[in-house]
C-alpha positions as CSV (number, residue, x, y, z in Angstrom):
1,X,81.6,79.4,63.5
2,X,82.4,77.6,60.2
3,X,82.9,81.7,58.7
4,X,85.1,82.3,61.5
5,X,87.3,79.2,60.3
6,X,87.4,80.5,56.8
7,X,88.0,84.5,56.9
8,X,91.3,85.5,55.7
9,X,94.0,86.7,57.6
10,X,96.7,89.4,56.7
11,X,99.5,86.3,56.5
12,X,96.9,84.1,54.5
13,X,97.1,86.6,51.6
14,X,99.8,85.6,48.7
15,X,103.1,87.7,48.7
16,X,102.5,89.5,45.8
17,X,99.0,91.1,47.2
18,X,101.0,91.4,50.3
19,X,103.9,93.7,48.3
20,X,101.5,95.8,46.1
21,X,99.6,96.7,49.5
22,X,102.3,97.8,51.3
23,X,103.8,99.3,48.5
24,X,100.4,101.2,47.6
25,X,100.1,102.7,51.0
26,X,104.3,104.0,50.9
27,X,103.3,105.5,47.6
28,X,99.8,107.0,49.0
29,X,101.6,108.4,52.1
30,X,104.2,110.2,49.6
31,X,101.9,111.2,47.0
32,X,99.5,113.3,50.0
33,X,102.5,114.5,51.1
34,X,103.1,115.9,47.7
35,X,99.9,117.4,47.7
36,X,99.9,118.9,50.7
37,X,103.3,120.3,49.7
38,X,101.7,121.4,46.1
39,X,98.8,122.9,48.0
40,X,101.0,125.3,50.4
41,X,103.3,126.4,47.6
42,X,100.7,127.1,45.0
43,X,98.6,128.8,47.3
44,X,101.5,131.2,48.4
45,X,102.0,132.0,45.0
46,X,98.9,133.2,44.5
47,X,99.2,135.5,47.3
48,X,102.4,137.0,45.6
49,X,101.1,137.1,42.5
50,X,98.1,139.1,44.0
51,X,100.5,141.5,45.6
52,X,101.3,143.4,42.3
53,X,97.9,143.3,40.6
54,X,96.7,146.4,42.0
55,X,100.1,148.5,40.6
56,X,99.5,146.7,37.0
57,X,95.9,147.5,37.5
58,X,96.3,151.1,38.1
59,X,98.7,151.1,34.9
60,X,96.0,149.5,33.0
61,X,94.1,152.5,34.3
62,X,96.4,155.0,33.2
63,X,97.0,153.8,29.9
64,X,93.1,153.5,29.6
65,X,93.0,157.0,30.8
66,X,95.5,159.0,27.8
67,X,94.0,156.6,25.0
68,X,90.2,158.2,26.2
69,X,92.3,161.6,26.1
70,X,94.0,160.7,22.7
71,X,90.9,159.2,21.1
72,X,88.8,162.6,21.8
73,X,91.7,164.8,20.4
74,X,91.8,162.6,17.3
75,X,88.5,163.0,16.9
76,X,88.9,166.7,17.5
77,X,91.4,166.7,15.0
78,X,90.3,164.9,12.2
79,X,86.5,164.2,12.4
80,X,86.2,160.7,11.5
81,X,83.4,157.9,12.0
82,X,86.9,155.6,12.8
83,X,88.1,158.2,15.4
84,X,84.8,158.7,17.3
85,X,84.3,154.8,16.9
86,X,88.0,154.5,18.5
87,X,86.9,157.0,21.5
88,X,83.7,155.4,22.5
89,X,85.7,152.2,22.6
90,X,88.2,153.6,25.0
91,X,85.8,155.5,26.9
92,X,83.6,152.0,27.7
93,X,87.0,150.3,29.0
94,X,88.2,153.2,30.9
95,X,84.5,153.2,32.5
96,X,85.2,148.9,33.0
97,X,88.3,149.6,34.8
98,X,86.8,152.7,37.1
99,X,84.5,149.8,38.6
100,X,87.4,148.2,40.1
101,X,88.0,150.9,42.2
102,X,86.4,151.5,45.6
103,X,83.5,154.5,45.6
104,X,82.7,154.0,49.6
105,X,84.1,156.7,52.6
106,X,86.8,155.0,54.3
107,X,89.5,155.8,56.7
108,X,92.1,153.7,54.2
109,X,94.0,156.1,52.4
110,X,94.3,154.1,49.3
111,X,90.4,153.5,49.8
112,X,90.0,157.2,49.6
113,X,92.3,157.5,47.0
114,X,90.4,155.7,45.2
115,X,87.3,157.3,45.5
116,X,88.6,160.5,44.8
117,X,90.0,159.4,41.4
118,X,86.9,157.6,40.2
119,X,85.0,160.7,41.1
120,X,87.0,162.6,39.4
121,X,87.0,160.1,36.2
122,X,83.3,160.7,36.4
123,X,83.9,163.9,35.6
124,X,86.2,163.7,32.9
125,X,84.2,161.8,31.3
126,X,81.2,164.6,31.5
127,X,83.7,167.2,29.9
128,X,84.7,164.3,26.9
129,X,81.5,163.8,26.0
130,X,80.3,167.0,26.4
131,X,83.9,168.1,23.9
132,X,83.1,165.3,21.6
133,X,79.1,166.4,21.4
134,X,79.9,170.1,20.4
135,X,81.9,168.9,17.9
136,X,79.6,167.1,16.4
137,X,77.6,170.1,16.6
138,X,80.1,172.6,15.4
139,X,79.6,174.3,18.0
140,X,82.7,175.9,18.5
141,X,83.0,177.5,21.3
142,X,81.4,175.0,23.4
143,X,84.0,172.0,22.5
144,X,87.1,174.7,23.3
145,X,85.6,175.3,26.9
146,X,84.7,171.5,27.4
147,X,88.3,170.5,26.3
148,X,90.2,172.4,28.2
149,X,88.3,171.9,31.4
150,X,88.6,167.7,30.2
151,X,92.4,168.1,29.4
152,X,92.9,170.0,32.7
153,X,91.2,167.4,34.4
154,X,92.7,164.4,32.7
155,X,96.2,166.2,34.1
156,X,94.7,166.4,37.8
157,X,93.9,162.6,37.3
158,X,97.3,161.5,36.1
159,X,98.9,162.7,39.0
160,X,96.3,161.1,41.4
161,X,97.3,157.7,40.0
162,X,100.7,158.1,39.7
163,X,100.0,158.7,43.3
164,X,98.0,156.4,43.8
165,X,100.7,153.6,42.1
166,X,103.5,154.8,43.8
167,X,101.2,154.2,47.8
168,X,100.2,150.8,46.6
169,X,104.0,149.6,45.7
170,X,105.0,150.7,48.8
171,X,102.3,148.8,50.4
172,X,102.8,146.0,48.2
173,X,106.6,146.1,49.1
174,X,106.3,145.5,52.5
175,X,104.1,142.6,51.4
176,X,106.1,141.2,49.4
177,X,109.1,140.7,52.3
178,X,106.2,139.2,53.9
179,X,105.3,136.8,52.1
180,X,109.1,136.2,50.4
181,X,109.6,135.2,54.2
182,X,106.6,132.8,54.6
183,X,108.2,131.4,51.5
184,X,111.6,130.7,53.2
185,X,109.5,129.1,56.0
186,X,107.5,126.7,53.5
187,X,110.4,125.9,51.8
188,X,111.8,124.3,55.3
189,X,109.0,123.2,56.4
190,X,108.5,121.2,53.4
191,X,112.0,119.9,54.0
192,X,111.4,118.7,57.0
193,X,107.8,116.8,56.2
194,X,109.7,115.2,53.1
195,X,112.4,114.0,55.1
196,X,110.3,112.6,57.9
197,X,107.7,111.0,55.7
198,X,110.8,109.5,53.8
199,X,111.9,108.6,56.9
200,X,108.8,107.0,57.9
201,X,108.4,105.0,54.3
202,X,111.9,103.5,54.5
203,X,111.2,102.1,58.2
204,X,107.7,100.6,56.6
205,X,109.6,99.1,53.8
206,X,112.4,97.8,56.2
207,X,109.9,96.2,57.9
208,X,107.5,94.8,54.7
209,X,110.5,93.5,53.0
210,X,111.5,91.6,56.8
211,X,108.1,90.0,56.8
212,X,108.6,88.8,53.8
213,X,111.8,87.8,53.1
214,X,113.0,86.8,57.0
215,X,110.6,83.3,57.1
216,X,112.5,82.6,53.1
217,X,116.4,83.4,55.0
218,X,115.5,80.6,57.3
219,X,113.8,78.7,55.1
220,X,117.0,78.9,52.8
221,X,119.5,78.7,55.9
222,X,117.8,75.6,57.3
223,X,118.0,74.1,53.5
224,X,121.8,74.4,54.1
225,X,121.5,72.5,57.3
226,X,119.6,69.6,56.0
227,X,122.0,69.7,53.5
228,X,124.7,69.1,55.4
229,X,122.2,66.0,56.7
230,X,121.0,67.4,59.5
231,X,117.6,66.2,59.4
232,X,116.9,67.4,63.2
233,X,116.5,70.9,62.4
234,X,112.4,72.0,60.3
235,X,110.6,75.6,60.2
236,X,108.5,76.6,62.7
237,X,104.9,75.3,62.1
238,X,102.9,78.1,60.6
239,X,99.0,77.8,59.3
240,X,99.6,80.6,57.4
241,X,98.1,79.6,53.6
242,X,100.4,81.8,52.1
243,X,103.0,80.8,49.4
244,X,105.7,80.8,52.1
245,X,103.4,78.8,54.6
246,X,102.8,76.2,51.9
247,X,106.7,75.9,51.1
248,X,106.9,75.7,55.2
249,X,104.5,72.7,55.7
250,X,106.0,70.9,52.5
251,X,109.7,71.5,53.5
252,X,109.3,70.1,57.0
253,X,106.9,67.3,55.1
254,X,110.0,66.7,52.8
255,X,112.5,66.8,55.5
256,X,110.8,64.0,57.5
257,X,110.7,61.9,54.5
258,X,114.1,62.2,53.7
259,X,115.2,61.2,57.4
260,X,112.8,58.7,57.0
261,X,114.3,57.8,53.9
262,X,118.2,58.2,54.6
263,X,117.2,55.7,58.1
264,X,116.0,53.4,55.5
265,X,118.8,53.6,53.4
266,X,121.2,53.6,55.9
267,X,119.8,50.2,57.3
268,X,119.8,48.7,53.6
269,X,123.4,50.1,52.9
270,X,124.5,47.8,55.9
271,X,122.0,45.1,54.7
272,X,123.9,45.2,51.7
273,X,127.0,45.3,53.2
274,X,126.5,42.4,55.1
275,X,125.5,40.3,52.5
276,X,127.8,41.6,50.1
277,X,131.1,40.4,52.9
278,X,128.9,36.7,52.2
279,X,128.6,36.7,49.1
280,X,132.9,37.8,47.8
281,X,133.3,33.7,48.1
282,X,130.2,33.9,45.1
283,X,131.7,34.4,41.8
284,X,128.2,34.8,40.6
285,X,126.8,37.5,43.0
286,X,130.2,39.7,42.8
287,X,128.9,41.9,40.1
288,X,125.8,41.8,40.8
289,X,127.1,43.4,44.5
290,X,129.0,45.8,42.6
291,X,126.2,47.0,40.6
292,X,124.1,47.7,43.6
293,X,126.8,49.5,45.3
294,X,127.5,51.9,42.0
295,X,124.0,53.1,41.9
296,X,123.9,53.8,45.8
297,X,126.0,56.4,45.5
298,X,124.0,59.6,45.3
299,X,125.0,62.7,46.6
300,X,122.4,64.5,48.8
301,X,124.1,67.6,48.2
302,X,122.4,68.0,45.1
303,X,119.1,67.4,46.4
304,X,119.3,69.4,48.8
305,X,121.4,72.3,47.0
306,X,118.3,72.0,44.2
307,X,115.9,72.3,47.2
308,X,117.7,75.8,48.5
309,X,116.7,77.2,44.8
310,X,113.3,76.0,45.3
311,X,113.6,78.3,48.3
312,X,115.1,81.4,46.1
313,X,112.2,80.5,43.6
314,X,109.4,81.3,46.3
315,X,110.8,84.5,47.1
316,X,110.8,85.9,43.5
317,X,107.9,84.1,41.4
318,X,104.1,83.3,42.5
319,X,103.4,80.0,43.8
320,X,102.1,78.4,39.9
321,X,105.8,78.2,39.4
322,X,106.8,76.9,43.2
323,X,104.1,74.0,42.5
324,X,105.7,73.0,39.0
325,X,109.5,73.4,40.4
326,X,108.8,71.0,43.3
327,X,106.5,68.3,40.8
328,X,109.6,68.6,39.1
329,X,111.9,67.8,41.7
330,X,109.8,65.1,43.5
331,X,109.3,63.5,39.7
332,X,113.2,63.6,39.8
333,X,113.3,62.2,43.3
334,X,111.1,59.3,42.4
335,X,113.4,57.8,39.3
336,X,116.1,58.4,41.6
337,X,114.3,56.2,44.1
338,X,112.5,54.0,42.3
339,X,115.3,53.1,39.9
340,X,117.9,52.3,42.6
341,X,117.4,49.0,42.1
342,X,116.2,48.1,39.1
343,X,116.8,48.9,34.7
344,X,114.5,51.3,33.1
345,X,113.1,52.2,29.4
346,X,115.3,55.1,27.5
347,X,111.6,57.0,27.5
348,X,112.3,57.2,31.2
349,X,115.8,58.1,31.2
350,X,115.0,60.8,28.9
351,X,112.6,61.9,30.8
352,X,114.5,62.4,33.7
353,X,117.3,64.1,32.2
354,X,114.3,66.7,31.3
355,X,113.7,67.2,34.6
356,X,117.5,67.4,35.6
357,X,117.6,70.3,32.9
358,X,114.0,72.0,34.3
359,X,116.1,71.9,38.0
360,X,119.2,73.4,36.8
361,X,117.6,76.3,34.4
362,X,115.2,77.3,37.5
363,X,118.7,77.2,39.3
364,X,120.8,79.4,36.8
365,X,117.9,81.2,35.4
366,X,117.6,79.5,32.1
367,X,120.8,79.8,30.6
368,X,121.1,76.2,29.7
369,X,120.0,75.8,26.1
370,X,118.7,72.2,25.7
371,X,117.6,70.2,22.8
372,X,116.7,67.0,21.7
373,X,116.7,64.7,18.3
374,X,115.0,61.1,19.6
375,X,113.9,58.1,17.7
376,X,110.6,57.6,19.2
377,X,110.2,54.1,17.8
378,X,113.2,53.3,20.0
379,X,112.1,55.0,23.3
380,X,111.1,51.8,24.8
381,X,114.6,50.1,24.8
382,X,115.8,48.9,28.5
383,X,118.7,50.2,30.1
384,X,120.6,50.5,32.8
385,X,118.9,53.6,35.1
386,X,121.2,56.9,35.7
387,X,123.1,56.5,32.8
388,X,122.1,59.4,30.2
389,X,121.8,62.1,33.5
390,X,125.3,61.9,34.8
391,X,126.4,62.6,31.0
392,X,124.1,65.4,30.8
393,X,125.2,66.7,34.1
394,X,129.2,66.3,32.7
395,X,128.5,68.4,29.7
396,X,126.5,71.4,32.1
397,X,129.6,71.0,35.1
398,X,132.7,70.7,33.1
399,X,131.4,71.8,29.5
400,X,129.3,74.9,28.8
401,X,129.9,76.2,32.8
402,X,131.5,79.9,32.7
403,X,132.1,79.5,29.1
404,X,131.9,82.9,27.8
405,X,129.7,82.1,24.5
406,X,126.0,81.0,24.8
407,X,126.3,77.3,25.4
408,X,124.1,74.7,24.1
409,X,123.6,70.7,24.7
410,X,121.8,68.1,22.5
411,X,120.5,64.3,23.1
412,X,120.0,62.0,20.1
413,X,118.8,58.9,19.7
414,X,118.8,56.9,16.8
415,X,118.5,52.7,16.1
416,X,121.5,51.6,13.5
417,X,120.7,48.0,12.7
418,X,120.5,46.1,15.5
419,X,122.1,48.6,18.1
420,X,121.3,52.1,19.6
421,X,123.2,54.8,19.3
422,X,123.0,57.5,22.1
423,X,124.7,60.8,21.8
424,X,125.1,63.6,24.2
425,X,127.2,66.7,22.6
426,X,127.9,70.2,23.6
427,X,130.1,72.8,22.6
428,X,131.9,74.0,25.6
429,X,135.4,73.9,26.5
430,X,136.6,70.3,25.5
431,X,138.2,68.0,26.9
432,X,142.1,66.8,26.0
433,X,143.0,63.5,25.0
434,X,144.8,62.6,27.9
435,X,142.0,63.6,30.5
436,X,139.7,61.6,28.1
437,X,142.1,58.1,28.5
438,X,142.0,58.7,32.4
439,X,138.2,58.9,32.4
440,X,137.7,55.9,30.1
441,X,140.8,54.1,32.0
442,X,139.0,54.3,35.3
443,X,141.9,57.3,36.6
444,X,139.7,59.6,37.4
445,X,136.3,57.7,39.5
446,X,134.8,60.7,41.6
447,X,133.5,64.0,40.7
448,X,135.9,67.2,41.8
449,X,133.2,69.3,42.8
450,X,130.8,66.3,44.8
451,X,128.8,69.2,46.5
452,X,126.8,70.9,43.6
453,X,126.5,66.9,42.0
454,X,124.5,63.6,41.9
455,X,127.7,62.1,42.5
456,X,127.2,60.0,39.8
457,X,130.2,60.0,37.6
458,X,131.6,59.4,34.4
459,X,133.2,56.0,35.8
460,X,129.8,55.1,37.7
461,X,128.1,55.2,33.9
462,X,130.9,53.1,32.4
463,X,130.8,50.7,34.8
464,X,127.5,49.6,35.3
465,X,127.1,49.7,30.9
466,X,129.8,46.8,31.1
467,X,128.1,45.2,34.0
468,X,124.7,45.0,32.5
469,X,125.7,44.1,29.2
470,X,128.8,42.4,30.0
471,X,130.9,44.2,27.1
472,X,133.6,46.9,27.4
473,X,134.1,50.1,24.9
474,X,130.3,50.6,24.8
475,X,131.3,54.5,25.6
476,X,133.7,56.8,23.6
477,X,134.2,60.3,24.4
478,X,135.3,62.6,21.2
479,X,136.8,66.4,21.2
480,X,138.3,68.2,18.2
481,X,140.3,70.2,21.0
482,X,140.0,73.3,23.7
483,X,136.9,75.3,23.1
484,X,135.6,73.0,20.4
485,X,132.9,71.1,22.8
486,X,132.9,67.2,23.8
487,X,130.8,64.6,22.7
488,X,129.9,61.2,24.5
489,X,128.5,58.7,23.1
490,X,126.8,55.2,23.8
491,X,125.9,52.3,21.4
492,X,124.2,49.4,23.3
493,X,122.5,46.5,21.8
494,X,118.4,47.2,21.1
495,X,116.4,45.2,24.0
496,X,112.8,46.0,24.1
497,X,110.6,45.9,27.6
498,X,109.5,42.4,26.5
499,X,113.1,40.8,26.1
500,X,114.3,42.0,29.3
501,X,113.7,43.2,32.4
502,X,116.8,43.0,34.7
503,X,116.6,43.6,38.5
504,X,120.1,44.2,40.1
């Protein structure tokens, strides 16, 4: 029973030994259809290749025939060791090719054609030798008498397989149209199979690449609608162990969290809300009410925009990758979470700008260049939380987006006396000095494009710096122009996690 439980199933195998299957058997399918194809053709043009071989065989024959007749008159002639040596040579092949022919009685007349001349070939070659014999002999009259019956003999047998050529082409003519027509059939029939077993290998491919891309379309369509915060909707339950099962069970595992979680932020908000209407006669809890309200203000869009690529990321890589991208994500979830509330160390901060970049190049496929120069001595500084992401996300939105040259962005931090000097710098389109007064002003407080954002802005950073530190101009932004990049940076005093740990 327990072996039952744990045998694998055609949906339990991972995509990519589901693809290469499929994809074998298309390629198998076409490759024996190939074959098969090969096979006929080749095999036909044997046949016509065979149709012919008799006529080239009988002028083998023939030329075998006059160089027997030309090496015993040479011989005749001259009298040389060379010359005899030549005519026994011929006379062996002439003798080699008279074995091809047929020496039974049959009604065929080519068969008895046949016959006749290889008889007859039998007997020239009994008047050759018998020439080439006197002459050795000197016997003169013999080799006169022998020749002329061998010459007269040779002429009879040159016009037997002229003859004999001129009934086989015939034959071999009507052949020929035979077998030119059986070509013209092959030819179509061959057609026909390639077209149907194409036929037959799109509609398996149609209906591979539906299994495995439909159950990622609603995956990535229900993404949307969560994303519009609609947390009613999940994926069908599967048990498939698949990559796409396992994304299943941990989106609709995600999705209840995050209704869980929006329920419980939704009740805190008017919590909050309720005690922040109290607390307006308090001086002393005004900013701290403020605070809280800033870093409330988190844009699910993102999460859930960041979750639909999670989705795309499934379809195209294994599930080593899938794993890392959602650790990632639920990492970045976590600060999010856990640091609603409360400061954090620059280690942290940098941290989860590191995961903000891992999100967006698994997004964009890697095209944001990302590097850092951090004082590690200085990594344990508290700060305010969210501050150093939003910048980063600034410099990737409104920076080095559809810029047209390869686009880079770099973090330092670096201790100068007794502050810290944080710097985020890229060199993408710029900013003008005017925009950069309304941002520091306060003009500009919300993000233009909210839906692809943390909704953390530029405004939300500067605000909460002053609050927790209760200064002003602790952020300047710096541009040498259009197209010459932007810089931002901070310089806050140096706090270790001994001196200070602020709740707000």
């Amino acid at each position: 029973m327990e072996k039952k439980k744990r045998r694998f199933r055609w949906k339990d195998f991972p995509l990519a030994v589901k693809v290469l299957c499929q994809v074998g058997m298309i390629a198998l399918i076409l490759f024996i259809t190939n074959m098969l194809m090969y096979w006929q053709v080749n095999k036909t043009m044997q046949r016509l290749d065979s149709v012919y071989a008799s006529n080239v065989n009988l002028t083998e024959l023939a030329e075998s025939l006059e160089s027997v007749q030309t090496g015993m008159y040479n011989y005749l002639t001259v009298k040389t060791s060379d010359s005899l040596e030549n005519y026994y040579r011929n006379e062996e092949r002439y003798k080699k090719l008279l074995e091809q022919l047929n020496d039974r009685p049959v009604d065929n007349p080519v068969k008895l054609l046949e016959k006749n001349i290889r008889k007859m070939s039998e007997t020239y070659l009994e008047y050759t030798a018998e020439t080439v014999l006197a002459k050795r002999g000197r016997n003169v009259e013999k080799y006169k008498t022998s020749y002329a019956e061998a010459l007269q003999m040779y002429r009879y047998l040159n016009s037997y397989i002229s003859d004999l050529n001129v009934l086989q082409f015939k034959n071999n003519s009507s052949s020929y149209r035979t077998l030119q027509n059986s070509i013209r059939y092959i030819e179509v029939g061959s057609l026909v199979m390639l077209v149907l077993m194409m036929g037959v290998c799109i509609l398996m491919l149609f209906y591979m690449v539906r299994g495995v891309v439909a159950p990622l379309t609603w995956l990535a369509a229900t993404a949307n609608l969560v994303g519009q915060a609609n947390f009613s909707v999940k994926m069908p339950q599967t048990d498939a162990q698949d990559e796409v099962g396992v994304v299943t069970r941990a989106f609709n595992t995600m999705v209840s969290s995050l209704e869980e979680y929006m329920k419980l932020t939704k009740e805190n908000m008017e919590k909050e809300q309720e005690m922040m209407e109290r607390e307006l006669l308090m001086e002393a809890h005004l900013k701290e009410a403020q605070l809280k309200y800033l870093q409330s203000q988190i844009n699910p869009h993102f999460l859930f925009n960041s979750l639909n690529a999670g989705a795309q990321l499934a379809m195209m890589e294994d599930a080593e990758k899938t794993c890392v991208f959602v650790e990632r994500m639920a990492d970045f979830f976590r600060y999010n979470v856990k640091k609603g509330s409360e400061d954090a160390t620059l280690r942290e901060e940098v941290e989860a700008v590191e995961n903000y970049i891992y999100i967006l190049n698994v997004r964009f496929a890697g095209d944001i260049h990302y590097t850092t120069d951090v004082d590690e001595s200085v990594l344990e500084c508290r700060v305010p939380s969210m501050i150093l992401q939003p910048i980063v996300e600034n410099a990737v939105n409104h920076g080095i987006r559809n810029i047209e040259w390869e686009g880079f962005i770099q973090l330092r931090i670096k201790q100068m006396g007794t502050d810290i000097r944080i710097s985020v710098s890229d060199n993408g389109k710029g900013i003008s000095e005017e925009r950069i007064g309304q941002i520091l002003s306060g003009e500009i407080r919300t993000e233009e494009n909210p839906g692809d954002s943390t909704g953390i802005g530029m405004y939300n950073v500067i605000s909460r710096l002053e609050l927790y530190y209760k200064q002003k101009n602790l952020l300047a932004i710096e541009s040498a122009g259009e197209d010459q990049g932007t810089e931002v940076t901070i310089t806050i005093p140096y706090r270790e996690t001994e001196d200070v740990c602020i709740e707000y």
